[in-house]
N, C-alpha and C positions, 0 to 999 in steps of 0.2 A: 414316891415315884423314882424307879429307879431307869436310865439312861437307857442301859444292856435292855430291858425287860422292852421298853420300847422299839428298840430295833431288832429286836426278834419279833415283835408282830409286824414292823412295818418289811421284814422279808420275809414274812408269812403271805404279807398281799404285793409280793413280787417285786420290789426296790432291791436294790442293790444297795449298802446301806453301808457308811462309816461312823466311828465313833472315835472325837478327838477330848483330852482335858480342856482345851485352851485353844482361843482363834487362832494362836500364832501356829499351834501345831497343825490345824485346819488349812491357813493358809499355803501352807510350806508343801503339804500333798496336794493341794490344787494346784499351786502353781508345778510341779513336779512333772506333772499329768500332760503339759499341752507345750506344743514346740511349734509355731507359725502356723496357728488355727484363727479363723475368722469367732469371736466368740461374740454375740449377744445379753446381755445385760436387761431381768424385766429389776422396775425401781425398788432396791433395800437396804433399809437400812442398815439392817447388818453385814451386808458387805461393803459397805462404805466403812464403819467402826474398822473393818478385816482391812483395809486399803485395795483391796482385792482390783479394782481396775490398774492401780499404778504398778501393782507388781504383775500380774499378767499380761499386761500392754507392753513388759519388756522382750518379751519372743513371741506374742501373739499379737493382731490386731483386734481392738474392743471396742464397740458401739456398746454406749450406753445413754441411755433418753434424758437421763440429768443434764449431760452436757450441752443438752437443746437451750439457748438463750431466750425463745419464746417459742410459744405454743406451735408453732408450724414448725420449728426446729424440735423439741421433741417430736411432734406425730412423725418428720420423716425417718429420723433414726427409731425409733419406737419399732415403724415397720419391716428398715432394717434388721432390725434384732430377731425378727421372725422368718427370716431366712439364712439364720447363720447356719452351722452346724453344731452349735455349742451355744445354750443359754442355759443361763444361770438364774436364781431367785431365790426368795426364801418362801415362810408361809403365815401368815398371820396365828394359826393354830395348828396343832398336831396332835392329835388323840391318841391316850394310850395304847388304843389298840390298832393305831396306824392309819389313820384317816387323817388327810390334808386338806386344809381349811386357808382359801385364799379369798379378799373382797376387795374388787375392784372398781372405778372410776372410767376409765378409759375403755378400758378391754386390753391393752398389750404386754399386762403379766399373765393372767389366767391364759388367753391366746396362747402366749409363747408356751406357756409350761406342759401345753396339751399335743399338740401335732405341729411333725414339720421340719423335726433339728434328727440327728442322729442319737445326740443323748443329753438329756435334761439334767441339770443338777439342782438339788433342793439345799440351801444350806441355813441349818436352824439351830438357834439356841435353846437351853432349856427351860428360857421363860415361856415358850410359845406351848408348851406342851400343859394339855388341860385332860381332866379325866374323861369327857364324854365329847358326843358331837352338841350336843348342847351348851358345853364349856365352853369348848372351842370355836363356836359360834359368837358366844355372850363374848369372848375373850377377842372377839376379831373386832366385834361392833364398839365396845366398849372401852378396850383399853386402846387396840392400834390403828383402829380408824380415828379417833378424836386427834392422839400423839399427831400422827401423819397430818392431817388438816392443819392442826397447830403450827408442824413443821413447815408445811406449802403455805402458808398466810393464810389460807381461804378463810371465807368468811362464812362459816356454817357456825350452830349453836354447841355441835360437840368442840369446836377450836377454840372457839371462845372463850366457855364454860370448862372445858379439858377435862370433863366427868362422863358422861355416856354419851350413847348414841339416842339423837330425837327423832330418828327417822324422818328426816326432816324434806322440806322442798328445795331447798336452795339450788341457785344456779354451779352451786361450786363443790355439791354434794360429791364424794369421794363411792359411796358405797350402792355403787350401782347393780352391781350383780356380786353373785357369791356362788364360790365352788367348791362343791363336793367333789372330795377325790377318795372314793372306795378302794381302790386299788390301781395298781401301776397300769397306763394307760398300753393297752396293744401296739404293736409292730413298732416301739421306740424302748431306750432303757433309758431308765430315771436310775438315781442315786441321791440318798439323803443323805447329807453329810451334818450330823448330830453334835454338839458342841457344848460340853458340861457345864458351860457359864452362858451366863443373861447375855442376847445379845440383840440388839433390832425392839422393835415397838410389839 
């Protein structure tokens, strides 16, 4: 898999796309980007590894749904995040030939990432990148939904066990819906921002 090959398809399907070595170089062009913007945050881990709130929060203002202390404190800042002009995420998977694979719980990453901001930012490392949408799928259920539960305590059988997804019932299920993203959504610009090392679940 080479990096360059990917984001040449993913601005074949209309992304506006970067390519950094290293978070720190990643971080250093986003924060660059934005001077007293109201910015949006849907939950990743790979921009927490990036520090990405505490250095943007120094000339911009950030809502981010982590900082919620319980569940009604994220859902409101959550829905703040959907009205900024700037939100940010990552993606659980990225297919070689440019297809973005997101599985959510709540609804307010896949939301944010689709309509409603001026311009969306994708920021992914090169673990997430799998050869097919089948990969990418298997690679969303399997390895970053179980991670992520592990991480939030919940009590499903992939957090537990931290091996696959059981497609399970639980009240604390993470993986409620899942999105296909065939190409960069109309009337908004996305940007992938590409990152040569492991980064996020």
């Amino acid at each position: 898999m080479d990096i360059n090959n990917v984001a040449k398809t993913l601005r074949k399907n209309r992304y506006e796309v970067s390519v950094f070595e290293n978070k720190e170089m990643a971080t250093e062009y986003l924060t660059s980007l934005f001077n007293n913007e109201i910015i949006g945050f849907g939950d990743s881990e790979t921009m927490v590894q990036m520090e990405l709130k505490k250095k943007l929060s120094v000339n911009n203002t950030v809502f981010d749904p982590k900082d919620g202390t319980n569940n009604d404190e994220f859902l409101a800042i959550a829905k703040r995040c959907l009205t900024t002009d700037i939100f940010m995420t990552s993606v659980n998977g990225l297919t070689e030939d440019g297809v973005i694979i997101n599985i959510d719980g709540t609804g307010n990453r896949v939301a944010g990432s689709l309509f409603g901001h001026k311009k969306v930012f994708y920021i992914v490392g090169k673990n997430k990148i799998a050869p097919d949408i089948e990969s990418a799928i298997w690679r969303a259920r399997n390895i970053a939904a179980p991670k992520n539960a592990k991480r939030l305590g919940l009590r499903t059988p992939c957090a537990v066990r931290c091996d696959k997804c059981y497609n399970c019932s639980s009240p604390d299920r993470i993986c409620n819906a899942l999105l296909i993203e065939f190409k960069k959504m109309d009337d908004i610009d996305m940007e992938v921002v590409l990152i040569d090392e492991d980064l996020g679940f």
